[in-house]
PAVO-475856 format. One line per 3 residues: for each residue y, x, z of C-alpha. Coordinates in steps of 0.2 Angstrom, whole numbers, plus 5000, padded with zeros to 4 digits. Layout:
BEGIN
Y:X:Z ~ ...
//
This chain:
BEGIN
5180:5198:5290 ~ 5167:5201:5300 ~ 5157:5217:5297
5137:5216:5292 ~ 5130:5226:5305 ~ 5121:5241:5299
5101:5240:5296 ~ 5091:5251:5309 ~ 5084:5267:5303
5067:5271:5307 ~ 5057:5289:5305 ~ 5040:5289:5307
5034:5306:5308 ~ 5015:5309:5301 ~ 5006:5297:5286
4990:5298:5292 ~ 4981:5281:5299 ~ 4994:5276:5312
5009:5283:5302 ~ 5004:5273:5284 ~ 4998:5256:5293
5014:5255:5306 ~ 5024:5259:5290 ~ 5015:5244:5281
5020:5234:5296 ~ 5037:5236:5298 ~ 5042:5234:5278
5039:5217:5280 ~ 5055:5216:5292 ~ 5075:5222:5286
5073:5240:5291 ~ 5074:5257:5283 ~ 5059:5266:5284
5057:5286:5282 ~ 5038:5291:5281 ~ 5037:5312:5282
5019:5317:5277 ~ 5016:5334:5277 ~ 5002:5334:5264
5001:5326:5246 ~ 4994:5309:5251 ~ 4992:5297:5263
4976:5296:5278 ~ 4971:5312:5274 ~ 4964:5316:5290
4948:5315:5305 ~ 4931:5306:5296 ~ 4932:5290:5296
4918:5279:5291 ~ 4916:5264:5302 ~ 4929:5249:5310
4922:5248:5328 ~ 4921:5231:5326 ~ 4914:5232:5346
4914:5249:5350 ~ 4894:5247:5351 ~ 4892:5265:5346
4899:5270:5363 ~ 4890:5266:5377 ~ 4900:5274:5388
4916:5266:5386 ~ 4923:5250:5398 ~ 4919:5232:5391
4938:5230:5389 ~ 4939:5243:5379 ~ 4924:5236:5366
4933:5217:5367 ~ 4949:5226:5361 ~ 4942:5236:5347
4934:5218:5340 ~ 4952:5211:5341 ~ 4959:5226:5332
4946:5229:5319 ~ 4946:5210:5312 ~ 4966:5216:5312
4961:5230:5303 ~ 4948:5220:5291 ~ 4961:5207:5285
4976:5221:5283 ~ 4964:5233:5272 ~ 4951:5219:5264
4947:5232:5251 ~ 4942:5245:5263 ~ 4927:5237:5271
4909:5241:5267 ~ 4902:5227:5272 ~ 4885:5232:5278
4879:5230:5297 ~ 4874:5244:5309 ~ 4858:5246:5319
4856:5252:5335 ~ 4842:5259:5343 ~ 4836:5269:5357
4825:5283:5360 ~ 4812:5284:5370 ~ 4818:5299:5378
4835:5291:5382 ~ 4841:5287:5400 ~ 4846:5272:5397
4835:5254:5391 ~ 4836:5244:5373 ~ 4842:5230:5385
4855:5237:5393 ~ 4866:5235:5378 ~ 4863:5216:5378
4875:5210:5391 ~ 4889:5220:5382 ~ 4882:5212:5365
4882:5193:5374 ~ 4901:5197:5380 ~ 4908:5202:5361
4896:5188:5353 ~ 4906:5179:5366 ~ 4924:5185:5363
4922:5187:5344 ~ 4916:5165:5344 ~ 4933:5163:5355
4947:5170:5341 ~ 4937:5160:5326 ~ 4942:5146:5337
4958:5150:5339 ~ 4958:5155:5319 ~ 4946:5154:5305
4955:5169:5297 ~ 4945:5178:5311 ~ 4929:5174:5304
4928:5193:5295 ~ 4910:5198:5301 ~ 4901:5184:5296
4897:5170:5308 ~ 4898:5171:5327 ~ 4880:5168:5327
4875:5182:5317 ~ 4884:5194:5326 ~ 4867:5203:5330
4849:5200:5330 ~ 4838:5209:5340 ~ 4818:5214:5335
4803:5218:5343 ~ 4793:5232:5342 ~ 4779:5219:5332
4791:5210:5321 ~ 4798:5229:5314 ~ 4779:5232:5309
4777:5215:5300 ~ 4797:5220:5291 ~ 4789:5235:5286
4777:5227:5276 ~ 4790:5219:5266 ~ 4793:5222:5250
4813:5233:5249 ~ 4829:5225:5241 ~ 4845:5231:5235
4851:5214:5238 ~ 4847:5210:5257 ~ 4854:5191:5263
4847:5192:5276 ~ 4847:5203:5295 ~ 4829:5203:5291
4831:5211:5275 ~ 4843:5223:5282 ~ 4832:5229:5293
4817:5236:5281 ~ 4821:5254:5275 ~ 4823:5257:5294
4806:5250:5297 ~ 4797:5258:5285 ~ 4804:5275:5288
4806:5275:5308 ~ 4794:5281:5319 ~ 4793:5265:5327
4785:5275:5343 ~ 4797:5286:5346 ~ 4812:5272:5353
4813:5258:5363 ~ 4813:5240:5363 ~ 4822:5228:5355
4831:5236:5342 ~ 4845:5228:5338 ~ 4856:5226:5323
4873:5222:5323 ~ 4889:5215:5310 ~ 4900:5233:5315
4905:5238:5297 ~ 4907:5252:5287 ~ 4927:5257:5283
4932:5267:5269 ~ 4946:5281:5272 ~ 4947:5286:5254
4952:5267:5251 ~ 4963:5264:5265 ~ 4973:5278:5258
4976:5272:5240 ~ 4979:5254:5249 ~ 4994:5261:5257
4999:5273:5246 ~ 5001:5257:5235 ~ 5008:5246:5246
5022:5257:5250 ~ 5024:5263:5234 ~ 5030:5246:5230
5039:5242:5246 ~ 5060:5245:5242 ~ 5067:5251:5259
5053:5264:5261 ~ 5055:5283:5258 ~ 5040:5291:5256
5044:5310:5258 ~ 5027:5318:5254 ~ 5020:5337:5257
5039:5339:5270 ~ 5037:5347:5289 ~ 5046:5338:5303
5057:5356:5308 ~ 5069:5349:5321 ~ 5069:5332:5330
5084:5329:5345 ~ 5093:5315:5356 ~ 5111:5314:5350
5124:5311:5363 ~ 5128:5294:5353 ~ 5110:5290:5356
5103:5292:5335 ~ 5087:5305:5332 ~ 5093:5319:5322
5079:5322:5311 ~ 5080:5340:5299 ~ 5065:5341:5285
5059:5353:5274 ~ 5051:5351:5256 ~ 5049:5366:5246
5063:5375:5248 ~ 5075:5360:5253 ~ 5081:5356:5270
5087:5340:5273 ~ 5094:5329:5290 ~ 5098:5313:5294
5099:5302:5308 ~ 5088:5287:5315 ~ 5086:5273:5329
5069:5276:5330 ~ 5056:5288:5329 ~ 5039:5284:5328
5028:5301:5332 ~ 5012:5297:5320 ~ 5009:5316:5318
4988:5314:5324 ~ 4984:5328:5331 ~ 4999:5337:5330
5005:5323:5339 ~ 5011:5336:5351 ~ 5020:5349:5340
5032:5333:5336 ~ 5032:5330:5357 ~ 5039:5346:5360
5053:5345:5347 ~ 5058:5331:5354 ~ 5056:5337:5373
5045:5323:5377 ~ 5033:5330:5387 ~ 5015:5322:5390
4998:5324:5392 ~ 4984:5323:5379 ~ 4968:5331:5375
4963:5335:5355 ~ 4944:5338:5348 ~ 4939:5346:5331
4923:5335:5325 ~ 4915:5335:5307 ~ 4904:5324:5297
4890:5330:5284 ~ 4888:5322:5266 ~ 4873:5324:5262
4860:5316:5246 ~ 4844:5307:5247 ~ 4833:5301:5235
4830:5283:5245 ~ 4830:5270:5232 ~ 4811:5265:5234
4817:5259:5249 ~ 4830:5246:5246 ~ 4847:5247:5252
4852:5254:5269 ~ 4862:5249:5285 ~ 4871:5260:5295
4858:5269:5308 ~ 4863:5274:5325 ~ 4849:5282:5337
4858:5283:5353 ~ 4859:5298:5364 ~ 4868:5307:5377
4884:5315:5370 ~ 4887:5336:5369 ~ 4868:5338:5372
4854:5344:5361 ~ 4849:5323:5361 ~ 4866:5318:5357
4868:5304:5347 ~ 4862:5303:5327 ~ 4872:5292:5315
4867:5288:5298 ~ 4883:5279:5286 ~ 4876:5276:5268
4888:5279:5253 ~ 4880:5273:5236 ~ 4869:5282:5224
4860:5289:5238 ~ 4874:5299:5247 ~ 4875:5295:5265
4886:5302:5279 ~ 4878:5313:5294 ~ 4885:5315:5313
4876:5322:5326 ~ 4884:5320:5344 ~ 4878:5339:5348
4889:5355:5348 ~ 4878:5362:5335 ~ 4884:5347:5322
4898:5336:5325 ~ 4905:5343:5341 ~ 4908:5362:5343
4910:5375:5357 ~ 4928:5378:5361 ~ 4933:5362:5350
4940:5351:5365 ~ 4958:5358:5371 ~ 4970:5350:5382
4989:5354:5384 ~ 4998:5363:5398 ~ 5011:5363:5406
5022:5374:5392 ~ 5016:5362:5378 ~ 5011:5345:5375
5001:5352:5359 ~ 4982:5357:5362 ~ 4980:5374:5358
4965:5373:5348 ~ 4956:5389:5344 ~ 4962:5398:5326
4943:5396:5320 ~ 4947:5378:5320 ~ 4966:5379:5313
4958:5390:5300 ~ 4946:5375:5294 ~ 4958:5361:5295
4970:5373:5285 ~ 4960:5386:5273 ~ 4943:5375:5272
4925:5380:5276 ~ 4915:5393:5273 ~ 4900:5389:5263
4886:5396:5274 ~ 4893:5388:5289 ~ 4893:5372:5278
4876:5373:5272 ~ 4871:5379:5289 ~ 4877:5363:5301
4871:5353:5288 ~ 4854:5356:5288 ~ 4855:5355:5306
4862:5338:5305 ~ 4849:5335:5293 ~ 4837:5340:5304
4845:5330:5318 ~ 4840:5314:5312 ~ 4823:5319:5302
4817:5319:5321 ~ 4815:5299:5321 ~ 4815:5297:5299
4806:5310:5297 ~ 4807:5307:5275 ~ 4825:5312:5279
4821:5331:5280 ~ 4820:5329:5261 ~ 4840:5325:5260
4850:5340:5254 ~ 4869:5345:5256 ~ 4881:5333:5244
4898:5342:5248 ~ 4911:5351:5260 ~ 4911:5340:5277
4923:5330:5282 ~ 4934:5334:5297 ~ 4947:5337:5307
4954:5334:5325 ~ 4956:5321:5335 ~ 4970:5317:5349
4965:5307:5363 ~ 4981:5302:5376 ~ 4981:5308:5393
4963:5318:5399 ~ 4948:5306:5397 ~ 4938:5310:5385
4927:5293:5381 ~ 4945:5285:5378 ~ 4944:5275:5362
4956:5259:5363 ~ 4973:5265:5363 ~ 4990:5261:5357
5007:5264:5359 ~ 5017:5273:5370 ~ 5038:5271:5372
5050:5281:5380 ~ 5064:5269:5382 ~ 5076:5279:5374
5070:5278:5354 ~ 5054:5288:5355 ~ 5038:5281:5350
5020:5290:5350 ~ 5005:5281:5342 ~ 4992:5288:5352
4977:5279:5343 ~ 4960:5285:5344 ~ 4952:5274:5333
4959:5268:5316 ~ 4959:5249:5321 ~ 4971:5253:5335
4985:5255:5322 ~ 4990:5238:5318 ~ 4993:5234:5338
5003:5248:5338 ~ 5013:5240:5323 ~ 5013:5224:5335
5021:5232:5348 ~ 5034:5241:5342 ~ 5040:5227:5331
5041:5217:5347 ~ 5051:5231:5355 ~ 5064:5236:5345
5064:5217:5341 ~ 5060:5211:5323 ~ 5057:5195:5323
5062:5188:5303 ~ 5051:5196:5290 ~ 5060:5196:5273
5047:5207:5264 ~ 5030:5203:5257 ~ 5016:5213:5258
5007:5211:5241 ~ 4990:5218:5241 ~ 4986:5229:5226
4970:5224:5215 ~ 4951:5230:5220 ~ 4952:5237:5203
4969:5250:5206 ~ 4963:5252:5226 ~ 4946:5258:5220
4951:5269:5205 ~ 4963:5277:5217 ~ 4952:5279:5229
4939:5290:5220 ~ 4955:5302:5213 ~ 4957:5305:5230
4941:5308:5234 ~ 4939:5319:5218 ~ 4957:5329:5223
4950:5332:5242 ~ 4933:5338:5233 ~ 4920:5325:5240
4908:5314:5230 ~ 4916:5297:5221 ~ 4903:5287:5229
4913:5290:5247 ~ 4927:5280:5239 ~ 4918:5267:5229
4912:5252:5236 ~ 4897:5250:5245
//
């Protein structure tokens, strides 16, 4: 008789974005799956709060890389359909900027374009509303006649969307058209209770929670040996695979495993702050472009409900810090980044510095809504760092990278990026058959999750409820 081969063993190493969604991926196929997390739950990790669905945010970034962060985020939308906010995202452009309002209009065109191309090819893709709608752009004019309109917390319209911004902009201070376009908002408190559901459920999973990765080596018979820790346990076993997912320790997990690479890794941090805005309807997401690490650099508005709403502030005095961008060297492929840094990610913040960088985000963006001076700090910031692959810093659509031998590394920027990554791997180690089901938990048990999470990490509920 003829012996049943053995099922592959996977390791993937690091339950944050990458780590959780590759693991959802590969359940479906007849694998076994060990996901080692150092903390209690899953995507616990950078500030996320938007799916990219174009990459308009970054201006700098190659038209190649905005086409595939669409295709990925309408990935990401239909994987995670209870962690959308489902609001659209204005852009506009200060006066003082280098560049014009209508520069941004051939990349716009090119997506509009692109995203009208895979609803052909499938209607499933049709996850930002209709191709046709993918942005609107107004004039000067037409955003004083908006602001004469009366405010709604039930806007059907881009129209609609568009009139708490134009009755709290300085209208003179940017340029024209302003535009407004269907990126959405994506909630990380809710992608972490979807897949801490999901593979709760999934049978040839093993979730290890709050373990550390201690040693990672090529056996001569060509398995991983993998040893982990948890408490005061250590425990080994051996893999096919291993799928480094470790974020921005991506590198710590390199080094075990003597695969030596290049990468760079930024500390950044967003700001909740509240504002009493309800006389002005409900808000879109607001972005006033602006050239990155200066004093102008870019202001970002996310709203939240109940008037909580989600700062960043492109400048080293906000979002970005001195010293917070490190690359690795030729001894490590792990950024060393400054203990200052270690120490927030680790121990947390302390409550002056919190205070402090938030009324300067605050400040920020009161430059162009100046009702915004009002808003007050809601909670501790969210943060963390951020790996980028190789040394270019505006890299944001990235995937996965093999060694040939066993060794994956998820190097995504971006969280949309992870499902190609599942994609390519699957295709690699060749799984072809799925035998599993992915059953997506309710709205009702994704949500109530969501806010326990937020309440355990100690944010405001509304980051995790439904916007």
């Amino acid at each position: 008789m003829d012996k049943k081969p053995s099922k592959k063993k996977v390791a993937i190493i690091g339950g944050g974005v990458a780590g959780s969604t590759i693991a959802m991926y590969l359940s479906k196929f007849d694998i076994e799956i060990d996901l080692f997390e150092q903390g209690t739950s899953l995507v616990n990790g950078p500030p996320i709060c938007h799916l990219h669905a174009g990459g308009n945010l970054y201006r700098e970034i190659s038209d190649e890389q905005c086409i595939a962060l669409l295709t990925e985020s309408i990935q990401t939308a239909q994987f995670f359909p209870h962690s959308l906010n489902i609001r659209p995202t204005i852009i506009a452009v200060p006066k003082d900027d280098r560049a014009e309002a209508s520069d941004l209009l051939p990349r716009l065109n090119l997506l509009q374009k692109h995203y009208l191309e895979l609803i052909e090819q499938s209607k499933k893709n049709e996850v930002f509303g209709r191709p046709e709608d993918y942005f609107t752009t107004f004039t000067k004019q037409e955003l004083f006649e908006i602001a004469k309109l009366e405010p709604t917390n039930q806007p059907r319209s881009m129209t609609e969307w568009m009139i708490p911004f134009a009755k709290t902009t300085d209208l003179e201070q940017i340029k024209y058209p302003v535009v407004i376009v269907q990126e959405y908002g994506l909630s990380v408190f809710r992608m972490a209770s979807t897949a801490q559901l999901v593979l709760s459920e999934q049978s040839n999973v093993n979730l290890h929670l709050s373990c550390r990765v201690e040693k990672l080596n090529k056996q001569d018979n060509g398995n991983w040996f993998l040893s982990f820790s948890n408490s005061d346990t250590v425990t080994s076993c051996n893999f096919d695979y291993v799928i480094n997912c470790a974020g921005f320790r991506t590198g710590i997990i390199d080094d075990l495993a003597q695969q030596q690479t290049k990468r760079l890794v930024e500390f950044k941090a967003a700001y909740v702050t509240h504002w009493n805005s309800d006389f002005f309807g409900k808000w879109p997401e607001v972005i006033f472009h602006g050239e990155r690490g200066t004093p102008k650099g870019m202001a970002q508005l996310t709203p939240y409900p109940n008037g909580y709403f989600q700062l960043h502030g492109m400048t080293e005095e906000i979002t970005l810090f001195k010293d917070g961008l490190s690359r690795s060297s030729e001894l490590s492929s792990q950024p060393q980044l400054p203990e200052k840094f270690i120490n927030k990610i680790t121990n947390g913040w302390k409550e002056s510095i919190q205070q402090e960088r938030t009324e300067k985000a605050i400040k920020h963006l009161s430059q162009f809504i100046s009702s915004f001076e009002t808003a007050s700090t809601a909670g501790k910031p969210l943060y963390g760092a951020q790996q980028i692959p190789g040394d270019d810093i505006t890299l944001r659509a990235a995937t996965i990278n093999y060694d040939g031998h066993g060794y994956f590394r998820a190097e995504i920027v971006k969280a949309s990026s992870a499902i190609e990554c599942a994609k390519q791997i699957a295709q690699t180690i060749k799984l072809s058959t799925e035998i599993n089901t992915l059953t997506q938990p309710s709205n009702d048990d994704v949500c109530h999750l969501a806010e326990q999470f937020a309440i355990e990490r100690g944010y405001p509920v509304e980051l995790a409820q439904t916007y």
